[in-house]
N, CA and C of each residue as an Amber inpcrd file, in Angstrom:
protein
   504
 136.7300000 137.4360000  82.0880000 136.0760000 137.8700000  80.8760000
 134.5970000 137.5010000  80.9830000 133.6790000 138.1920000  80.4510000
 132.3480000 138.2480000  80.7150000 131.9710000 137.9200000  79.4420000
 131.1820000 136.2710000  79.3120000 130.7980000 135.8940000  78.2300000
 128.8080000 135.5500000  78.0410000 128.6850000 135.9990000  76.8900000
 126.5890000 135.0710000  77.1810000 126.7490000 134.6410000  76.1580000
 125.7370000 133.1530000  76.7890000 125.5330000 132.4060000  75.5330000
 123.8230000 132.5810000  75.3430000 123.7780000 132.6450000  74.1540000
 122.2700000 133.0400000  73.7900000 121.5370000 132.1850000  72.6130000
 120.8040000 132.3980000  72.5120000 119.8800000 132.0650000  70.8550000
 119.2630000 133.5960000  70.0630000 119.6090000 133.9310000  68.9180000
 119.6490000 134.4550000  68.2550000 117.7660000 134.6240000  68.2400000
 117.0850000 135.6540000  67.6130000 115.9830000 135.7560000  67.5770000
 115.7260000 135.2060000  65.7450000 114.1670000 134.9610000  65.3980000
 114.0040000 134.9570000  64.0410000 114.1840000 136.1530000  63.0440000
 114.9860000 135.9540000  62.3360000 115.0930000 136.8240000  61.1250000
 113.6860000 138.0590000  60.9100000 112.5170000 137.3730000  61.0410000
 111.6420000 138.1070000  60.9990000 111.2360000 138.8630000  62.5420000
 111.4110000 138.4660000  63.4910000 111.3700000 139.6030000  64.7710000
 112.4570000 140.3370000  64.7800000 113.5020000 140.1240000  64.2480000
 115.1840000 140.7170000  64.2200000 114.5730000 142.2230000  63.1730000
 113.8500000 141.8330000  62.1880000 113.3620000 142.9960000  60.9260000
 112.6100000 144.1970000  61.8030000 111.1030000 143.2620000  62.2200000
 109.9880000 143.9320000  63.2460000 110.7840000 145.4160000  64.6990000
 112.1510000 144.7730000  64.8790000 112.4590000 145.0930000  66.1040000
 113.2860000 146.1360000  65.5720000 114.1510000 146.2950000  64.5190000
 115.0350000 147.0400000  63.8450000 113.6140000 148.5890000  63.3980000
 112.6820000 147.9500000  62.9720000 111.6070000 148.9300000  62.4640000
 111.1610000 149.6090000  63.5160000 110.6490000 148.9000000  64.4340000
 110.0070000 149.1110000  65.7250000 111.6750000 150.2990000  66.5760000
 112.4060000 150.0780000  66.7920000 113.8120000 150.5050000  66.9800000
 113.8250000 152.0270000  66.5740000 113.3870000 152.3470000  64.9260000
 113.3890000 153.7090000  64.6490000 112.1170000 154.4030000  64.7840000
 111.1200000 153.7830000  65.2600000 109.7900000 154.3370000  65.5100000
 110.2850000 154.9900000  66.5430000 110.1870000 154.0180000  67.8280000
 110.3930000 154.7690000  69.3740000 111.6600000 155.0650000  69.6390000
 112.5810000 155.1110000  68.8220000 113.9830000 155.6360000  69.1190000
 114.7010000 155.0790000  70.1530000 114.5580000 153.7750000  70.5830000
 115.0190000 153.1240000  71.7220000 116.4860000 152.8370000  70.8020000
 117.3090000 152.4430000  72.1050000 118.8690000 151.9690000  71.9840000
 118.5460000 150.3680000  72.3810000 118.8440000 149.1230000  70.9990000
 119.3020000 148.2540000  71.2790000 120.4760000 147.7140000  72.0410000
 120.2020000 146.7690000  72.7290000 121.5190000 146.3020000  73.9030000
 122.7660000 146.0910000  72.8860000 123.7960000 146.3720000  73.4500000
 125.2020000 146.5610000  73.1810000 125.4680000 145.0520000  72.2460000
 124.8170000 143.8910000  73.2080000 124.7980000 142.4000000  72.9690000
 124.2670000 142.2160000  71.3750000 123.3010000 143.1720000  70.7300000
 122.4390000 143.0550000  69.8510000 121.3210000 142.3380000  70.2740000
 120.1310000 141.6370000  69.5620000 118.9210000 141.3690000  69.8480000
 119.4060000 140.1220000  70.5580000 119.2470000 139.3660000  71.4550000
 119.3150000 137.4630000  71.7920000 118.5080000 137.3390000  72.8600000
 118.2350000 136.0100000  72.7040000 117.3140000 135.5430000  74.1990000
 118.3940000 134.9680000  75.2310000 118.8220000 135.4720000  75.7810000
 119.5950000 135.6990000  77.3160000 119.1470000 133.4560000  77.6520000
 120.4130000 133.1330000  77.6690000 120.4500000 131.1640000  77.9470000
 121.1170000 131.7110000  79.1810000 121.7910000 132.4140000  79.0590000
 123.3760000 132.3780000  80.6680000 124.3560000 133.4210000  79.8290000
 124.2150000 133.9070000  81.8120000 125.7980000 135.4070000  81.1060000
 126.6570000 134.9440000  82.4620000 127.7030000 134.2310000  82.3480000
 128.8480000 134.1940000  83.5900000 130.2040000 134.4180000  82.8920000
 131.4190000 134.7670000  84.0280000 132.8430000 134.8820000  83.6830000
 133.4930000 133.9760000  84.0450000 134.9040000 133.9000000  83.1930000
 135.3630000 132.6100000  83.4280000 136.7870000 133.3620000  82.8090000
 137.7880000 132.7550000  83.0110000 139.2040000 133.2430000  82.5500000
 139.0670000 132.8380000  81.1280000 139.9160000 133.9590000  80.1090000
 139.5950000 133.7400000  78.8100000 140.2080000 132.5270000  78.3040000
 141.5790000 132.4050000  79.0400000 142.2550000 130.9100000  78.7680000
 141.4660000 129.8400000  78.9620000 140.7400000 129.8680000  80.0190000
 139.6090000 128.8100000  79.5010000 138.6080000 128.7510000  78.9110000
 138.8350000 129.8000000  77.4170000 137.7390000 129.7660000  76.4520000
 137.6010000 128.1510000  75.5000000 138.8530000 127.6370000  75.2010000
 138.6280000 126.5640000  74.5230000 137.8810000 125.2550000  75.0380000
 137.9350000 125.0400000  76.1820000 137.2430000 124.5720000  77.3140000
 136.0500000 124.8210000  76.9610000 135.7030000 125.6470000  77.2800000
 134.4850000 126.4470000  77.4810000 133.3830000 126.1910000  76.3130000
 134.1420000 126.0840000  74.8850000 134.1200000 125.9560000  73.7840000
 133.3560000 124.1390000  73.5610000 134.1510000 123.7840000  73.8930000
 133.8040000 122.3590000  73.7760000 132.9960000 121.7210000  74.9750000
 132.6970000 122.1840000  75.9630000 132.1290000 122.1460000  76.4880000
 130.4600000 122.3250000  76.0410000 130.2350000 123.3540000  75.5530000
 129.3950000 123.8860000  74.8510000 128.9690000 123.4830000  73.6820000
 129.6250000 123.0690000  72.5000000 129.6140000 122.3740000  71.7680000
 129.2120000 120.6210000  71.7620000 129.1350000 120.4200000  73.5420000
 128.8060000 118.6500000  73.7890000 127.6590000 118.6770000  74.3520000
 126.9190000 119.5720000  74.1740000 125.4210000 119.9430000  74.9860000
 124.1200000 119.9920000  73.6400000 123.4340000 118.6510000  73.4590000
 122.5790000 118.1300000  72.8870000 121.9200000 119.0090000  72.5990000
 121.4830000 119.8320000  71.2800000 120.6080000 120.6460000  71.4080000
 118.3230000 120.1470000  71.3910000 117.8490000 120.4700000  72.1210000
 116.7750000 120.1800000  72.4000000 115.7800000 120.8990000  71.8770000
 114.7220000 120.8660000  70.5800000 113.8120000 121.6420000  70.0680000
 112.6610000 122.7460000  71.2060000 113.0210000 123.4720000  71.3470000
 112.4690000 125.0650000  72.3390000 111.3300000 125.8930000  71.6830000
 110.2290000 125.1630000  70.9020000 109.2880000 126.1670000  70.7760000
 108.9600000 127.1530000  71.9980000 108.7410000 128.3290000  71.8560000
 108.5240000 129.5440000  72.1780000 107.5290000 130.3650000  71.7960000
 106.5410000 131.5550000  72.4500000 105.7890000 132.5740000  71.7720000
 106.4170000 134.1790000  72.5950000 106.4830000 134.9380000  71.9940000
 106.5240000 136.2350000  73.1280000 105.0330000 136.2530000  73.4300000
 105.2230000 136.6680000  74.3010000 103.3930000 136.6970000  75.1890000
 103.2020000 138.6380000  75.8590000 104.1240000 138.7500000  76.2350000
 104.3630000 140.1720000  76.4340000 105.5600000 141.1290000  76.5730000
 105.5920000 142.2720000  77.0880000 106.4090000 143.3960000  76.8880000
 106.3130000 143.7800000  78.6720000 108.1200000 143.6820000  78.6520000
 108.0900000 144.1150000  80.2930000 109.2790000 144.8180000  80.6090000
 109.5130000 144.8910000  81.6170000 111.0110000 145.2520000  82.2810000
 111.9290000 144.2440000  82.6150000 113.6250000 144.3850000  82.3130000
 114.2730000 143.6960000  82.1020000 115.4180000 144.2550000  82.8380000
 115.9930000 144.3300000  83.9340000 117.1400000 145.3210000  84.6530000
 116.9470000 146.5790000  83.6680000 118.0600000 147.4280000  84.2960000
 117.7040000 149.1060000  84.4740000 117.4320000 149.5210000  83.3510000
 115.9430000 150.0250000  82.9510000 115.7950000 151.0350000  82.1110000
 115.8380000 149.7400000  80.4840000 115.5290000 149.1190000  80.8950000
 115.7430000 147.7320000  79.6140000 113.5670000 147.3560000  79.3630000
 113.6680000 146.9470000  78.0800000 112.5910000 146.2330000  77.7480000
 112.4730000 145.0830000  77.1550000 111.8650000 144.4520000  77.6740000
 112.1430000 142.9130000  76.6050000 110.3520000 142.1670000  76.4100000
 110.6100000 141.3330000  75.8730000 109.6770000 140.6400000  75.1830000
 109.8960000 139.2570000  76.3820000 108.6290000 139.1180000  77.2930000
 108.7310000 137.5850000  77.8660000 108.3840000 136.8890000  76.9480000
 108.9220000 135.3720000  77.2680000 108.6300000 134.3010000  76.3830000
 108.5320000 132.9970000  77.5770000 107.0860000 132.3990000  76.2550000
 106.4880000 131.2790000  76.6790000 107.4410000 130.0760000  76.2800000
 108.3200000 129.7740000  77.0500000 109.2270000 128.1890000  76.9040000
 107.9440000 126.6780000  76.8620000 107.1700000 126.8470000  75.4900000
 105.9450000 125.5430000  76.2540000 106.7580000 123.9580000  76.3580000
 107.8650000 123.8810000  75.9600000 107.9470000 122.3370000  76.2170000
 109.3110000 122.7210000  77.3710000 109.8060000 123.6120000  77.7080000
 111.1480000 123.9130000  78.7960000 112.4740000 123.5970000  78.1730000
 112.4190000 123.8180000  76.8580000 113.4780000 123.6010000  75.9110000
 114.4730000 124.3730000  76.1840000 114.4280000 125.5130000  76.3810000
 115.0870000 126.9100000  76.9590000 115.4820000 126.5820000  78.0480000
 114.7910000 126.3100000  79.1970000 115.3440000 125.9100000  80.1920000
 116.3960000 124.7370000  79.9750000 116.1460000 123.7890000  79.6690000
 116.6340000 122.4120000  79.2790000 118.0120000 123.4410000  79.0580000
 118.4680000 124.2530000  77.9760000 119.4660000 124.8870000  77.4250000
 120.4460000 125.7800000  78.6720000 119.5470000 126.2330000  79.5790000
 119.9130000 127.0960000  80.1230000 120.8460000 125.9210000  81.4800000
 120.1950000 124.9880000  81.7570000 120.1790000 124.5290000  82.8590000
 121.9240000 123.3140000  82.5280000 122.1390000 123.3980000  81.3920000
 122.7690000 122.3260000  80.3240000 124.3380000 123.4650000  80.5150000
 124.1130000 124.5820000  80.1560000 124.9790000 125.7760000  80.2600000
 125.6380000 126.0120000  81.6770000 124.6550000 125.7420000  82.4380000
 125.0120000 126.5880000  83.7920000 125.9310000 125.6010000  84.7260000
 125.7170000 124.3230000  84.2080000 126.5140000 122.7470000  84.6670000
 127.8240000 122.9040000  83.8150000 127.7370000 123.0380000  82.4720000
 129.2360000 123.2260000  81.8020000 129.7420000 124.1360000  82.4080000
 129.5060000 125.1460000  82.3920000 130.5000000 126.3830000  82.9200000
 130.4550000 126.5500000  84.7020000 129.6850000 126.3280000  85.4330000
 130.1550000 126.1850000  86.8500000 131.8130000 125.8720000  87.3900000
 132.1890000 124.6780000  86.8520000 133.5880000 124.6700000  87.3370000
 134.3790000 125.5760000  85.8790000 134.0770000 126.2610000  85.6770000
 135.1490000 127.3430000  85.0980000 134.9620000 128.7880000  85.2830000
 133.9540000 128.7950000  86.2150000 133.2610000 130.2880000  86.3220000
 134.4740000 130.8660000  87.8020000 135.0380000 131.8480000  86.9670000
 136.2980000 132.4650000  88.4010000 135.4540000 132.8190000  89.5830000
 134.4140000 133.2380000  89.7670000 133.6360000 133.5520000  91.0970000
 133.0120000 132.7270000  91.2430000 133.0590000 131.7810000  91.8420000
 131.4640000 130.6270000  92.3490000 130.7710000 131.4170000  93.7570000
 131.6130000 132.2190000  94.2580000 130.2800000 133.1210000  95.0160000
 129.4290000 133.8390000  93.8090000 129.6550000 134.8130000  93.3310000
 128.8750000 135.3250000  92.5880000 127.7330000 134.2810000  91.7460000
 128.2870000 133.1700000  91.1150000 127.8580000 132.2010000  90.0630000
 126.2840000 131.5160000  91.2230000 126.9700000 131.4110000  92.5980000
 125.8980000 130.5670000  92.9140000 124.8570000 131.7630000  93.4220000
 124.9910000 132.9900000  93.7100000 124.2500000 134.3160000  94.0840000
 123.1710000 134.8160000  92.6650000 123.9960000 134.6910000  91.9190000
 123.4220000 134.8770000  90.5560000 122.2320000 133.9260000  89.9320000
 122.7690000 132.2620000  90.4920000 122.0450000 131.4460000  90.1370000
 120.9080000 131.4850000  90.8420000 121.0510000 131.3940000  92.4250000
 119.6890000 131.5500000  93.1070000 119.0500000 132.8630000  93.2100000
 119.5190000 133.5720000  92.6170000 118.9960000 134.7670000  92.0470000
 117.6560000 134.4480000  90.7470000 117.9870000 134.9040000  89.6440000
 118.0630000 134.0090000  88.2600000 117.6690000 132.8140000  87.1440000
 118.7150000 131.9370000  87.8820000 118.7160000 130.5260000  87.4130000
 118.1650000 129.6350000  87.8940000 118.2040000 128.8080000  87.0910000
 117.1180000 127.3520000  87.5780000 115.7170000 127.6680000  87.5670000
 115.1370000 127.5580000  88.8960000 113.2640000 127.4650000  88.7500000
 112.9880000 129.2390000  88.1840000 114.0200000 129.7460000  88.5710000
 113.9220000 131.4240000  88.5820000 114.3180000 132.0770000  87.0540000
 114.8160000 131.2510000  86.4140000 115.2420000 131.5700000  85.1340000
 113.7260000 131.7490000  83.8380000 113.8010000 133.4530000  83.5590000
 113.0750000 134.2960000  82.9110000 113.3590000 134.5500000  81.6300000
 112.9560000 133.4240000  80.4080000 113.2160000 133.3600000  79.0790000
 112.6930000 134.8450000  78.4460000 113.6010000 135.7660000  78.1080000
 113.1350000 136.6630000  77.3240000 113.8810000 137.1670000  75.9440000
 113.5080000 138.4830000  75.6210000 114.4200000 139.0230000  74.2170000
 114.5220000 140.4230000  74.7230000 115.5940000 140.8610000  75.2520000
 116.0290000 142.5070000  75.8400000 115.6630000 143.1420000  74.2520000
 115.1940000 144.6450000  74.1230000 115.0470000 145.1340000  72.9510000
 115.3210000 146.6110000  73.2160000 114.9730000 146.7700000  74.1230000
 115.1960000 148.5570000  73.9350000 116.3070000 148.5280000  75.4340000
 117.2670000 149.3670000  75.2570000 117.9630000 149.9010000  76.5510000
 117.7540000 151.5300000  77.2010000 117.7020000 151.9890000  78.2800000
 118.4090000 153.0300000  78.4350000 116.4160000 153.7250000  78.1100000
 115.4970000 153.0890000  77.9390000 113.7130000 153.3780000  77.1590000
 113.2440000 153.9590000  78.6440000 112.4290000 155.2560000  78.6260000
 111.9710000 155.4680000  79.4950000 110.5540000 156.2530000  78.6980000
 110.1610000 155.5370000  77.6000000 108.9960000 156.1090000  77.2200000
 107.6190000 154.7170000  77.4570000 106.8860000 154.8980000  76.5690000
 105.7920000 154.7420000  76.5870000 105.3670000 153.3210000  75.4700000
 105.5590000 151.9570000  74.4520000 105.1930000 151.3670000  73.7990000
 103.9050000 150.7830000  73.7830000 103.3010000 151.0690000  72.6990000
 101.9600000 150.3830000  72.1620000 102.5010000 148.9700000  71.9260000
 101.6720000 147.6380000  72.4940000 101.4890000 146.1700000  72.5750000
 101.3830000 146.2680000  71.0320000 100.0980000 147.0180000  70.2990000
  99.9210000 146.5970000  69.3740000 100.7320000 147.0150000  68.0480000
 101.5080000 147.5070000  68.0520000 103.0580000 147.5660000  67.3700000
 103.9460000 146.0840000  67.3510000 103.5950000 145.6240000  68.3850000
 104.1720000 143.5730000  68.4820000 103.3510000 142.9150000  68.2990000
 102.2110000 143.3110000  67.6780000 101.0850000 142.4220000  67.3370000
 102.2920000 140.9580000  66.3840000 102.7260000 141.7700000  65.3540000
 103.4400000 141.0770000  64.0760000 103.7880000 139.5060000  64.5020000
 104.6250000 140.1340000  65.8180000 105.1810000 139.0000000  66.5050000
 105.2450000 138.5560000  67.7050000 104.1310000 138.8090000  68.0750000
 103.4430000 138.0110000  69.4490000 102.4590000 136.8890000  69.0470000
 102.5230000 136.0050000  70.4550000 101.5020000 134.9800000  69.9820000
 101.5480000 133.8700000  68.7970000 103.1640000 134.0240000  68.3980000
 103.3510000 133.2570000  67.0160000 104.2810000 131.6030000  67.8740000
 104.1950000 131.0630000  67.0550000 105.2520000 130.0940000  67.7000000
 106.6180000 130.0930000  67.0200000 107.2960000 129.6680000  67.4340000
 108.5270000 129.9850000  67.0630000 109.6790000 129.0300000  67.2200000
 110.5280000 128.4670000  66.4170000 111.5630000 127.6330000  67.3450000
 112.6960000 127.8980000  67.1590000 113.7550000 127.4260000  68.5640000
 114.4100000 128.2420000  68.7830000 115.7550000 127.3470000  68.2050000
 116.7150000 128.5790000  67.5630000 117.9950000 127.8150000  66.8780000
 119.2880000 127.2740000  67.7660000 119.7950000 127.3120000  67.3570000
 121.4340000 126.8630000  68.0520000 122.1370000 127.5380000  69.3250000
 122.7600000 127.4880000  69.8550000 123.4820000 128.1820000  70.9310000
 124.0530000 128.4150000  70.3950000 124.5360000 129.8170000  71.0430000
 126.0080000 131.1390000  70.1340000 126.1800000 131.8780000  70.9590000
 127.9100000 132.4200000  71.4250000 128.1630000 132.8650000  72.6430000
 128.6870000 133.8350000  71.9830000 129.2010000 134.4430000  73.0390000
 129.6040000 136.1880000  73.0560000 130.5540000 136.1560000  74.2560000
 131.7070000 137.5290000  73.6630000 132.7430000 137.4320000  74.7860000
 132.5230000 139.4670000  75.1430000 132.7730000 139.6090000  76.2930000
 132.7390000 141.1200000  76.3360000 134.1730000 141.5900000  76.3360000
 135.1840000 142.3660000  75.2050000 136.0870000 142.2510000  75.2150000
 136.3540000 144.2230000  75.0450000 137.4150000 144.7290000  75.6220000
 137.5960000 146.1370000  75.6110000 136.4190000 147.0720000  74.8410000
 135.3540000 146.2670000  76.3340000 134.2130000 147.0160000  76.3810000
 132.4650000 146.4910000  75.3010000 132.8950000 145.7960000  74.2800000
 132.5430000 145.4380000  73.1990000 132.1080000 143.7850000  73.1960000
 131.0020000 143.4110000  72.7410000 130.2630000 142.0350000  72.5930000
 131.0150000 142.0280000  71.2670000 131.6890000 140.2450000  71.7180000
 132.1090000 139.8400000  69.8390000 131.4130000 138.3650000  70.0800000
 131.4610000 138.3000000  68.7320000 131.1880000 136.3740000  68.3240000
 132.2560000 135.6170000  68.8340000 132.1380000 134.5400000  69.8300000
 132.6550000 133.4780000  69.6120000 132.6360000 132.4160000  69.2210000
 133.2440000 131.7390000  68.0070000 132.9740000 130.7130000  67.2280000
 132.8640000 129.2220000  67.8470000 132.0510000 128.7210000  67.6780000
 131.2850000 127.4860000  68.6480000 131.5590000 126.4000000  67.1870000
């Protein structure tokens, strides 16, 4: 089962992005709006595991700014973000140690990681999918350059096809 754990964006870029959304007619990710902490699989039976695992991981204050607008795998756009104290990382790096021994592929997990993860790990917010047009910067004026901090960890399971909540 293919799960991400993420941080939710602010209420007010969640508004900006929904608006911004029917301007350029882009398709939000399936996931909905989140800043991407870790996406690995793991057998669903070891969701409760997984669960508490997650739940024993200190959360660490992650101010953040989006700084710009880029490419994000195929045909995706996202918003990079400035991690200034490595709080995000701290999160990401906290994630990728819990779930290692439950991840069913550790080829893939460690391909992915030195791919990816660790020094390589790219704090962003996916926003448009499937976009092959053109966005004005200054349409994200609203919410660029702001600081921001970042909330709780909250995971997601990909289940007959479909991102659901899993309760943490």
């Amino acid at each position: 089962m293919r799960y991400l754990a993420y941080v939710e964006p602010p209420s007010d870029v969640r508004t900006s992005l929904e608006r911004l959304s029917e301007k350029y007619s882009f398709k939000k990710p399936g996931s909905d709006y989140h800043i991407t902490i870790w996406g690995f699989a793991i057998k669903e039976i070891n969701e409760k595991e997984l669960v508490r695992r997650l739940n024993s991981i200190n959360r660490v204050p992650a101010p953040y700014e989006f700084y710009s607008i880029g490419p994000y795998g195929n045909e995706s756009l996202g918003l990079a973000i400035d991690d200034f104290e490595g709080g995000l990382r701290h999160m990401h790096e906290e994630i990728v140690k819990n779930v290692a021994c439950l991840d069913k592929n550790k080829a893939l997990l460690n391909e992915m990681y030195e791919k990816i993860g660790g020094e390589n790990y790219n704090p962003h917010l996916t926003f448009a999918k499937e976009y092959k047009g053109i966005i004005s910067l200054e349409d994200f004026e609203s919410i660029m350059f702001r600081k921001y901090e970042s909330g709780h960890i909250k995971l997601s399971k990909k289940k007959n096809g479909l991102w659901q909540p899993v309760h943490l």
